[in-house]
C-alpha positions in Angstrom: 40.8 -25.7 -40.9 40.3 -28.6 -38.7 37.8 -27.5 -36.3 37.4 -29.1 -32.6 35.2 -29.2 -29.9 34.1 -26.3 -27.1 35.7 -28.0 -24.9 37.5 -25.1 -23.0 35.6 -22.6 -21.9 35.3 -19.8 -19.9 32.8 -18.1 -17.6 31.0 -15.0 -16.8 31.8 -12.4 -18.7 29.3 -11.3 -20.9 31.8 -12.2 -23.8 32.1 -15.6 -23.6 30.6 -19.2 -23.1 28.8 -19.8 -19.5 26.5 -22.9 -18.8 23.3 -22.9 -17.2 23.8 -22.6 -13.4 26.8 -21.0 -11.2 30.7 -22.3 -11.1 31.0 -24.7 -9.0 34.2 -24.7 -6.7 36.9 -26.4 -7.4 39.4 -28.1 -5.2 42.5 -26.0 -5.7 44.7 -28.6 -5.7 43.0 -30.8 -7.8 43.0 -27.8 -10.0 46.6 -27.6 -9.8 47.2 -30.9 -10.7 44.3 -30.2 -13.8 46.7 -27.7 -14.6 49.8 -29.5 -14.5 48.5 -32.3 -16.6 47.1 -30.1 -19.4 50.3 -28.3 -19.5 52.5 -31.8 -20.2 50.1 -32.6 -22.6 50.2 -29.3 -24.7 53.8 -29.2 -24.4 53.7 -32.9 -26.2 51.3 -30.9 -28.6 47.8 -31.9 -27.9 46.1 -29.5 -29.1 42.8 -30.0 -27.2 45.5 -28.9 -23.5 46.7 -26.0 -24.9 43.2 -24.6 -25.3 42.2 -25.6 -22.0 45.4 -24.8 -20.2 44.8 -21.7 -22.1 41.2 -21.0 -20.7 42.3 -21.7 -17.2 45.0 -19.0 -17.6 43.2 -16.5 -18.9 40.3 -17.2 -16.2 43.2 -16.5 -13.6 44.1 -13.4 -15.6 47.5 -14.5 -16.7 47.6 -13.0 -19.9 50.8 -13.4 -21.0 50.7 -16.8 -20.2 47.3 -17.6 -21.7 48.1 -15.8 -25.0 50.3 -18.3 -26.5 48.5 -21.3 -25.2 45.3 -20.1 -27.0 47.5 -18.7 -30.1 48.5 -22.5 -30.9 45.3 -24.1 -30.3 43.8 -21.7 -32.8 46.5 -22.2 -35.2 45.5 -25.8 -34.7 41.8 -25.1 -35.9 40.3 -25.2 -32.1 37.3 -22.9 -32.1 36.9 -22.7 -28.6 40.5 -21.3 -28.6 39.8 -19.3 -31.2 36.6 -17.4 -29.1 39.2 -17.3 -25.8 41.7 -15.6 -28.0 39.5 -13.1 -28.8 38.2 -12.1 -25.2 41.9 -12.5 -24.4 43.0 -9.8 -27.1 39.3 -7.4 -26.2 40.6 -8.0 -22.2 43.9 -6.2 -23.7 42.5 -3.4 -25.6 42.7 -4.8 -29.1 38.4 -4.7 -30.4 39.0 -5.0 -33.6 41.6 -7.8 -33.5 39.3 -9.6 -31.2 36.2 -9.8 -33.3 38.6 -10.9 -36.3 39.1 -14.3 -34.1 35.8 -14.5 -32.7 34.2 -14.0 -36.3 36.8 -17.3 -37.1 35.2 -19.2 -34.1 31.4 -17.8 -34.6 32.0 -18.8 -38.5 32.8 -22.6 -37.6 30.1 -22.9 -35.2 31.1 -21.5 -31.7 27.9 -20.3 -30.2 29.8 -18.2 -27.4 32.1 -16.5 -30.5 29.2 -15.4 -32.1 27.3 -14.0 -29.2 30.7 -12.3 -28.5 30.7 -11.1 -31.8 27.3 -9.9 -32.1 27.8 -7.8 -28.9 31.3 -6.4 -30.4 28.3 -5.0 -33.3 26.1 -3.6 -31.3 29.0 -1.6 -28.9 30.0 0.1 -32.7 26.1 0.8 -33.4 26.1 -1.6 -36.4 22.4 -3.4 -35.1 21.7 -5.5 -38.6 25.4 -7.3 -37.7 24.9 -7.5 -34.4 21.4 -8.7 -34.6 22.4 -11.4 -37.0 25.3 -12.8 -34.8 23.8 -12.9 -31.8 21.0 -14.6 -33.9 23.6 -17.4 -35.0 24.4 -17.6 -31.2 20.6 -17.7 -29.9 19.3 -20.2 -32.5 22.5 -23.1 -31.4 20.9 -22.6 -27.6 23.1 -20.3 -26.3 21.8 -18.4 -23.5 23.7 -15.3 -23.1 23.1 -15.1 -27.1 19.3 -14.9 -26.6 19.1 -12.7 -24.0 21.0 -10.3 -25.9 19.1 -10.9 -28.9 16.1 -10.1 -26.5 17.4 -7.3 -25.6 18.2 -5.8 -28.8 14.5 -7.0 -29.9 13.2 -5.1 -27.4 15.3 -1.9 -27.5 13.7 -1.6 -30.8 10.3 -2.7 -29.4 9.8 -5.7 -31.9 7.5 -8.4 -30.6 9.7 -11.0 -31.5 11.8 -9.5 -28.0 9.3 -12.0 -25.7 10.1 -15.3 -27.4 14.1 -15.0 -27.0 13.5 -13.7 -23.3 11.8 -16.6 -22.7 14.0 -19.0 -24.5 16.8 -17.1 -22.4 15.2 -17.7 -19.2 14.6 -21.6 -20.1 18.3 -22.4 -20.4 19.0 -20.3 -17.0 20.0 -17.3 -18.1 18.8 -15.5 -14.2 18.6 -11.8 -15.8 16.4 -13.0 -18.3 14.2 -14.6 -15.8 14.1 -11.6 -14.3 12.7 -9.4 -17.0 10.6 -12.0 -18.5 9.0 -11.5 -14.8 8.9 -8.1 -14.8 7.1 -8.3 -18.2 4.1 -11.0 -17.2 4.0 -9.1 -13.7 2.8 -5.8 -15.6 0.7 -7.1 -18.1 -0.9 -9.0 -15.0 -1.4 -5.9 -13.1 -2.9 -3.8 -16.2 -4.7 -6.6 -17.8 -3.0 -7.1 -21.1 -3.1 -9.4 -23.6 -0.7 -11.0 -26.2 3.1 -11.3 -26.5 5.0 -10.5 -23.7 7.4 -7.6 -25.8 8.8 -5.5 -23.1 11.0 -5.7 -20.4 10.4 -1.3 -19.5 11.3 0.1 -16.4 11.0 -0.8 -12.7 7.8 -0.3 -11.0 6.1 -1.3 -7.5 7.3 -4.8 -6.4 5.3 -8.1 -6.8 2.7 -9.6 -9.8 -0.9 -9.8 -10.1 -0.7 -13.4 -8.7 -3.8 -15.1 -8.9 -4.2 -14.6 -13.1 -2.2 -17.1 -14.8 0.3 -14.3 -15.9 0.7 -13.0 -12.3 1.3 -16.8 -11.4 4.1 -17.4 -14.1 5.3 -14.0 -13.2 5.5 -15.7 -9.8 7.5 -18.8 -11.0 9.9 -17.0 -13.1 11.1 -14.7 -9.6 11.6 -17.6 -7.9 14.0 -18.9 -10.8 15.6 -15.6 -11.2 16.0 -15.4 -7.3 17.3 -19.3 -6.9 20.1 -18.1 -9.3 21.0 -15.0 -7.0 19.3 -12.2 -8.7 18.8 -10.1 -5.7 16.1 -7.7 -7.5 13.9 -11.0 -8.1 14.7 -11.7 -4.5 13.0 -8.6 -3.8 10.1 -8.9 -5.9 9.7 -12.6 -4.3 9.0 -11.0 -1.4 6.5 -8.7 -1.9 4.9 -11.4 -3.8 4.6 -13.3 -0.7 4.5 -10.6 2.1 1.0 -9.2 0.2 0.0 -12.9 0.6 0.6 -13.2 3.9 3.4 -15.8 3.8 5.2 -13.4 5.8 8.1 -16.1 7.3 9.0 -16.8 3.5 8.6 -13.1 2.4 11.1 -12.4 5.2 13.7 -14.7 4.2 13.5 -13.7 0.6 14.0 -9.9 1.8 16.7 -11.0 3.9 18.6 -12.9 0.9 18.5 -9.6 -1.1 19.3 -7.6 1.8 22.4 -9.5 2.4 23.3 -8.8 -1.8 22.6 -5.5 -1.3 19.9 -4.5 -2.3 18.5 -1.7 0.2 15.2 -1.8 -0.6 15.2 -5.3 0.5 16.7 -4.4 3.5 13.7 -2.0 4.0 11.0 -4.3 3.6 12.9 -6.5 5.7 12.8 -3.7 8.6 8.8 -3.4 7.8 8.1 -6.7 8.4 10.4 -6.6 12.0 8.5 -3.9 12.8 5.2 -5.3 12.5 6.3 -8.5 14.2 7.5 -6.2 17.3 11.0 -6.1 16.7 11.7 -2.4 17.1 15.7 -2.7 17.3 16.2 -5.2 14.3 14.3 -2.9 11.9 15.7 -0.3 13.0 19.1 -2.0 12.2 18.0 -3.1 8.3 16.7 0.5 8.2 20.1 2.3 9.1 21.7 -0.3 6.6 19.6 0.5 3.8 19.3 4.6 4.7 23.0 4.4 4.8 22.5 3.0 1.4 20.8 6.1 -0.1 17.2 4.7 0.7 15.1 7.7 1.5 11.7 5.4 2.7 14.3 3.6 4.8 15.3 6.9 6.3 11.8 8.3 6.6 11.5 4.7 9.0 14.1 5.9 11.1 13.0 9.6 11.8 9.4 8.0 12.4 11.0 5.7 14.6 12.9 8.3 17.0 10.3 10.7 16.3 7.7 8.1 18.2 10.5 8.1 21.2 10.8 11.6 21.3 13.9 12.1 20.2 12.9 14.4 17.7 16.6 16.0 16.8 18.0 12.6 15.4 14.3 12.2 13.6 14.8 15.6 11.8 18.5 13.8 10.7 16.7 11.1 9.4 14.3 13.2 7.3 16.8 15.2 6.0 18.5 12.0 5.1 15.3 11.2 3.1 14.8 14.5 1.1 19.0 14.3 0.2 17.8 10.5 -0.8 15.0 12.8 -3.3 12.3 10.9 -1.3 9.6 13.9 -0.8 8.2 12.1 2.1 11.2 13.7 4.1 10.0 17.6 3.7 6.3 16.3 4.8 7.2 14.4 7.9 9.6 17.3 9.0 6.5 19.3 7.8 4.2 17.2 10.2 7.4 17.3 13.0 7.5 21.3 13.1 3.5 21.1 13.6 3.5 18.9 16.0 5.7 21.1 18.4 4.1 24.2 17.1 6.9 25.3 15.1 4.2 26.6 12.6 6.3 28.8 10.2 8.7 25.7 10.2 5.7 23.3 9.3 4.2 25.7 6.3 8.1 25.7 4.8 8.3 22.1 4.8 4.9 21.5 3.5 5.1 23.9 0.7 8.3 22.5 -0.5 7.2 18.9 -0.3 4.0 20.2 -2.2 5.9 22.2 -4.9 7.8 18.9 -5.5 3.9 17.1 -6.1 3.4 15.7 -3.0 -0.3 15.8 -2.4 -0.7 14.8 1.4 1.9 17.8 2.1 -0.4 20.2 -0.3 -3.4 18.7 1.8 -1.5 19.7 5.2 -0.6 22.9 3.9 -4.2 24.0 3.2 -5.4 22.9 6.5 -2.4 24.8 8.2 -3.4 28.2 6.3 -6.9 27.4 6.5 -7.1 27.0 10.7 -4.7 30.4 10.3 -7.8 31.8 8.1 -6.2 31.6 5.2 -9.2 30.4 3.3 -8.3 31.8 -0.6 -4.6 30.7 0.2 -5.9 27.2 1.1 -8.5 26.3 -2.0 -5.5 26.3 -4.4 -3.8 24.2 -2.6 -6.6 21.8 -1.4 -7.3 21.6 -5.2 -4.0 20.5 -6.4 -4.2 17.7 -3.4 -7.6 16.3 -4.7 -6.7 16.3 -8.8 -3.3 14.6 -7.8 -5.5 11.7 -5.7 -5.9 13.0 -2.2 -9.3 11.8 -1.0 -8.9 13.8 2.3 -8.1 17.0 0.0 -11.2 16.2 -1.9 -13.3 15.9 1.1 -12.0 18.9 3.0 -12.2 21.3 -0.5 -16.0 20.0 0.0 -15.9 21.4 3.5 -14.8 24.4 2.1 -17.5 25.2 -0.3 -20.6 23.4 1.9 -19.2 26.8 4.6 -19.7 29.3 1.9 -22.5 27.9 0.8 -21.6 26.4 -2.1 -23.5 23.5 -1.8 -23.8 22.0 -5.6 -20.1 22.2 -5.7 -19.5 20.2 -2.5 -21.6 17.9 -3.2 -19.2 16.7 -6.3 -16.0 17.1 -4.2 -17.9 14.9 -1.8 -18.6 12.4 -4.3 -15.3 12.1 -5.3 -13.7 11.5 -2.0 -17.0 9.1 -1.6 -15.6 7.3 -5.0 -12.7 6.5 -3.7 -13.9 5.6 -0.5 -13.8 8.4 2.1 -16.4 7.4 4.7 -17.0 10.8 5.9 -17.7 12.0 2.2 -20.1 8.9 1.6 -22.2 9.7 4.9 -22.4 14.0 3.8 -23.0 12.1 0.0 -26.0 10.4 1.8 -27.3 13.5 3.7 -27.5 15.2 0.3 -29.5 12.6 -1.5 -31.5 11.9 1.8 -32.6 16.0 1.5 -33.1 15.5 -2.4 -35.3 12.6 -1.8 -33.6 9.6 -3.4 -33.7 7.3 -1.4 -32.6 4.8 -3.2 -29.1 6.7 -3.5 -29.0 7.9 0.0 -29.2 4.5 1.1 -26.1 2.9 -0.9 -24.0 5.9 0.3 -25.2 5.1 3.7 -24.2 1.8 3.9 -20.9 2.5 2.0 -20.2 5.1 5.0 -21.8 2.8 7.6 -19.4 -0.1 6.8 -16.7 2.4 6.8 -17.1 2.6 10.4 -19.1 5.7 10.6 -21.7 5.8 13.7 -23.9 8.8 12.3 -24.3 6.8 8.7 -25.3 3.3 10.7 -27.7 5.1 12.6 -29.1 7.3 9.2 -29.1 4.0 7.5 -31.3 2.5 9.9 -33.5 5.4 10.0 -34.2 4.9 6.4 -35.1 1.0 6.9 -36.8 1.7 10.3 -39.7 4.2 7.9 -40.3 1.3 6.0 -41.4 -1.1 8.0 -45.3 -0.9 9.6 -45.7 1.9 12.3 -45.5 0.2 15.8 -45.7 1.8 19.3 -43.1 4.2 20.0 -42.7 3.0 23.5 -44.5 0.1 24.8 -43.6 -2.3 27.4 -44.8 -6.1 27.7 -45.6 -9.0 25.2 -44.6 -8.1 21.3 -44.4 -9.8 18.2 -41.3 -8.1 17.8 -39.4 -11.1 18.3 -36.8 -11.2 15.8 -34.1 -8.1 15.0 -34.7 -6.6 11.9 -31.4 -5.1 9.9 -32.2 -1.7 10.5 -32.3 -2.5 14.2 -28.6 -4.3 14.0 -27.3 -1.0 12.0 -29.3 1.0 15.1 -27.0 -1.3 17.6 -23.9 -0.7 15.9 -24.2 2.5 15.7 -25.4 2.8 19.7 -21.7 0.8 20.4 -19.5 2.9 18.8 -21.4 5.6 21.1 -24.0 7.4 19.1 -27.0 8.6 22.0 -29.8 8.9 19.2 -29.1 5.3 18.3 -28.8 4.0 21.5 -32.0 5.6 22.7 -33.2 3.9 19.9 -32.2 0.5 20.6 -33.5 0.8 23.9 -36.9 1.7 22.7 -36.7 -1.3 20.2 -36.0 -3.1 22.8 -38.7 -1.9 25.0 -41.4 -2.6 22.5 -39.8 -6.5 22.6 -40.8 -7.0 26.0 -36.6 -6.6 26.9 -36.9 -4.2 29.9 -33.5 -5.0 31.3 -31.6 -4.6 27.9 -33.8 -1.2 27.0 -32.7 0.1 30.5 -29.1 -0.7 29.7 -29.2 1.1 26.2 -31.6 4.0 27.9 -28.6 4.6 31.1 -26.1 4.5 28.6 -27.1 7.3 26.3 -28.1 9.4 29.5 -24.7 9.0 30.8 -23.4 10.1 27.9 -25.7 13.4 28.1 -28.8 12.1 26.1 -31.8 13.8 27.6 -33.5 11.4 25.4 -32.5 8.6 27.1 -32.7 10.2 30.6 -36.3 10.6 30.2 -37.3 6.9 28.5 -35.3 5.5 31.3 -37.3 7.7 33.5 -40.4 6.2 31.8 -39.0 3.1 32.4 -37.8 3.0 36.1 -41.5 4.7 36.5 -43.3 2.1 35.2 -41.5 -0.8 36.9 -42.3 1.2 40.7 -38.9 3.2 40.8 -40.9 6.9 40.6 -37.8 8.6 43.0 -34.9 7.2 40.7 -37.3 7.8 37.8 -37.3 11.6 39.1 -34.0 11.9 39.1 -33.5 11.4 35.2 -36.2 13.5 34.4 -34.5 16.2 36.3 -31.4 15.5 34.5 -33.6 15.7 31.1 -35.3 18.8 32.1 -32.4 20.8 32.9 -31.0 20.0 29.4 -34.3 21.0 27.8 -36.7 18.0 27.5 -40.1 19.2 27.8 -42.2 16.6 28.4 -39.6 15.7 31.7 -40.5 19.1 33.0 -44.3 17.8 32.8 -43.3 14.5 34.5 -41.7 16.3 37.2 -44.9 18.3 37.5 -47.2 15.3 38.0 -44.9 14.0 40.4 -44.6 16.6 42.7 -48.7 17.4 42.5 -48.9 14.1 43.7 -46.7 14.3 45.8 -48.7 17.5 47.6 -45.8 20.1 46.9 -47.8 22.3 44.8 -45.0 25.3 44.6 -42.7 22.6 43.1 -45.3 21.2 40.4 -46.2 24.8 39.5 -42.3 25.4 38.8 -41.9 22.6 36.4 -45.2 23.3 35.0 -43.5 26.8 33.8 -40.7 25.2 33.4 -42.7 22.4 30.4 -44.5 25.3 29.0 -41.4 27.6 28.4 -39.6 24.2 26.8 -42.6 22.8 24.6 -43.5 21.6 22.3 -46.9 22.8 21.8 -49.3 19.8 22.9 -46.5 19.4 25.9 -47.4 23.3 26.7 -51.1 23.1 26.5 -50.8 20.2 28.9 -48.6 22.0 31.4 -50.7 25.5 30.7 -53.6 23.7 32.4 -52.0 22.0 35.2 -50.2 25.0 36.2 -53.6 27.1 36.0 -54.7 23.9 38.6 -52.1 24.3 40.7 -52.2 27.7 41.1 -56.1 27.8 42.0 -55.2 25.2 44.5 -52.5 26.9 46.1 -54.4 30.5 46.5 -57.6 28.7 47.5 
């Protein structure tokens, strides 16, 4: 048979021929007048216009018209006829006449035939065919022939899958560039080595960027998403929103969106959102709810739920749990609570938590532990902290440190601490603080202080402070304290996030550097706060710089909330003062409060007092 070129072809199928890149339009009267030219020339019987005039029938679906175009081209020993024949004749119900022309076409070299063929194979479950067609096709450079060579590959999970994907993806076939993205993106994430074999399911959006896999990962979305693959699109834009690229990320989300894709459109309301652009996310997020995306509609009832319009946020969240998003039952759970619908709230909960959701079996062992449910509530705070909750983990500890339980805590402590719970590092601290190590205490100290928590800053410091060489408690004047040590810093930021005991501290620190104006600030601001601490070293301090009636005044304030030795100031004051009846009173007063030197002090000027005043 005299066998010509591929010169007619068709496109996008997934049964025949398609070159790298999209169709490009065509002016329809120049196509016209393609068309009429072809057609004179294959009725003068050039073979070469039948085919094509063939093609461009059977592109436009005329059947009837294409079939005997593409009958006499074939006749004439054109293969590319040959392979339009058979779509033409699959496109009309006939399989097996089909593959009987495209096995004519694949025979004398027509890469498109034999992927055609190869796929006709693998439909009838015949793989070794199938695999050797679209073999035939993939090794002449076919694209759509080595992606579904790849595919095959990898449905059987040989290695060989990664190399066609790749060569696939090379001659532009977008799909492929997808999964081979997909592929290099997991094995970025978990660390893999070797061939790039599987294409599995999807997972969380956007690669491991950074490692050279996450970075090819990278390259082949953008490829993929060039081409108009709107899932890669997607991906992109995780990619780049985790990056911070935010204004590219956007337009990548908005490109799938507009496909689509309602995930896309999701992300794309996020990132409004964030920017302060309430009503366009909300728009994105009804698109993509309406869509069947339940994190979308969970956006929406958060959104009305923040303006109180707490009907149309239950709509939403019922949206989400039809969507199978789980997230819906917990925020109606969290809704109901927050109006005090508590019955409501413990459904909700439960059914979220029955369906695995472990912040919902978190909520619903606080809700039947504050209704003193405490047996009812363990189970559940259990399931919460094996599934990952750290704040299940932490309050189980709470449980077991209030029955006393404290060995037990102490491990459910250290695994919220593991996973970074501040509040669990700081009790984790206290613990080895008690036990005596140190060393421990102070790495679950700082872990907790650089959390953000006051009490561990302050505990931390503590720690550093007994290291260093003893130095007056409280003196004022010249020091050679000149220079703030770390503990002191972890003392300050604990005294501005409003812990008293720190700042009493930094005031004395400060005091002892000569810094009277700065020790007075720290010293006013923990007795504001209710420090009787503080109201009696700023006492001390407004005493010593000639202020003795203000400095009365905060003793006052720290005797009344217990401070002994400010009783015994007040004492002193008023002896010197001449009102005897007065001193005696807060002489009682420091010996009732202590401690014990403070007492033996006030005993005796009391025992003055009173000689003086019945003498």
């Amino acid at each position: 048979m005299n066998v010509m070129g591929d010169k007619a072809t068709l496109f996008e199928t997934g049964r025949f021929v398609q070159p790298s890149g999209e169709e490009p339009t065509r002016d329809e009267a120049a196509e016209a007048a393609e068309e009429a030219r072809h057609r004179l020339q294959a009725e003068a019987g050039d073979v070469e216009s039948m085919s094509v005039l063939g093609a461009m029938l059977l592109r436009r679906g005329d059947l009837d018209g294409a079939e005997p175009r593409l009958r006499a081209a074939t006749a004439a020993g054109d293969r590319a006829a040959a392979n339009n024949l058979g779509v033409l004749l699959h496109q009309r119900g006939y399989p097996d006449e089909a593959a009987g022309w495209w096995r004519i076409a694949a025979v004398a070299g027509s890469a498109a035939a034999a992927h055609a063929l190869g796929r006709h194979h693998r439909e009838r479950g015949d793989e070794p065919a199938a695999e050797y067609w679209l073999r035939q096709s993939a090794e002449q450079g076919h694209a759509l022939g080595a992606y579904a060579l790849a595919d095959l590959l990898e449905h059987r999970g040989d290695a060989e899958a990664g190399q066609w994907m790749r060569a696939a993806a090379e001659r532009g076939h977008r799909e492929a560039a997808y999964r081979l993205a997909r592929a290099l993106d997991r094995r970025a994430a978990e660390g893999e080595t070797g061939q790039e074999n599987g294409v599995g399911t999807e997972t969380p959006a956007g690669a491991a960027t950074g490692t050279p896999d996450g970075d090819e990962a990278e390259q082949w979305y953008r490829q993929a998403a060039a081409r108009g693959h709107r899932r890669a699109a997607l991906h992109l834009g995780a990619i780049l929103e985790r990056r911070g690229e935010l204004k590219e990320a956007g337009r990548w989300y908005l490109t799938s969106a507009k496909d689509g894709e309602p995930r896309a459109a999701c992300a794309l309301g996020f990132l409004l959102r964030d920017a302060g652009d309430a009503e366009s996310a909300a728009v994105w997020w009804l698109r993509a709810a309406q869509d069947g995306d339940g994190n979308a509609a969970n956006a929406l009832g958060a959104l009305h739920a923040e303006r109180g319009e707490t009907q149309t946020a239950e709509r939403w969240y019922r949206a989400a749990m039809d969507a199978g998003d789980d997230n819906g039952a917990y925020n109606l759970g969290l809704l109901c609570a927050e109006q005090g619908r508590i019955a409501q709230a413990e459904q909700w909960y439960r059914r979220a938590a029955y369906a695995g959701h472990r912040e919902a079996a978190n909520a619903l062992a606080i809700l039947l532990l504050q209704g003193g449910d405490t047996s009812g509530a363990e189970p559940w705070f259990s399931k919460a902290a094996e599934a990952g909750s750290v704040d299940a983990a932490f309050n189980l500890g709470i449980l077991y440190a209030g029955r006393g339980e404290d060995r037990i805590a102490l491990r459910c402590y250290e695994q919220a601490a593991a996973a970074g719970h501040t509040e669990a590092a700081l009790q984790v601290g206290i613990a080895r603080l008690r036990e005596g190590d140190e060393a421990a205490a102070e790495r679950h100290l700082r872990c907790a202080a650089g959390g953000g928590s006051a009490e561990a800053a302050y505990r931390l410091a503590a720690v550093l402070d007994a290291r260093r060489p003893p130095v007056p408690e409280h003196e004022l004047g010249e020091s050679s304290l000149n220079v703030k040590t770390e503990c002191e810093e972890w003392y300050e930021r604990a005294a501005a996030q409003g812990h008293r005991r720190a700042q009493v501290r930094v005031g004395m620190l400060a005091a002892a550097r000569g810094d009277v104006v700065e020790a007075a600030r720290w010293y006013r601001t923990a007795a504001e706060a209710g420090s009787r601490n503080g109201a009696f070293n700023l006492g001390l301090l407004l005493a010593r710089e000639g202020s003795e009636p203000e400095a009365a005044v905060w003793w006052e304030r720290a005797a009344d909330a217990g401070h002994g030795r400010a009783a015994l100031r007040l004492a002193l004051v008023y002896a010197r003062r001449g009102e005897l009846a007065e001193g005696q009173r807060w002489a009682d007063r420091a010996v009732a409060l202590g401690p014990a030197e403070v007492a033996e002090r006030a005993g005796r000027l009391r025992d003055a007092l009173r000689e003086e005043l019945s003498a």
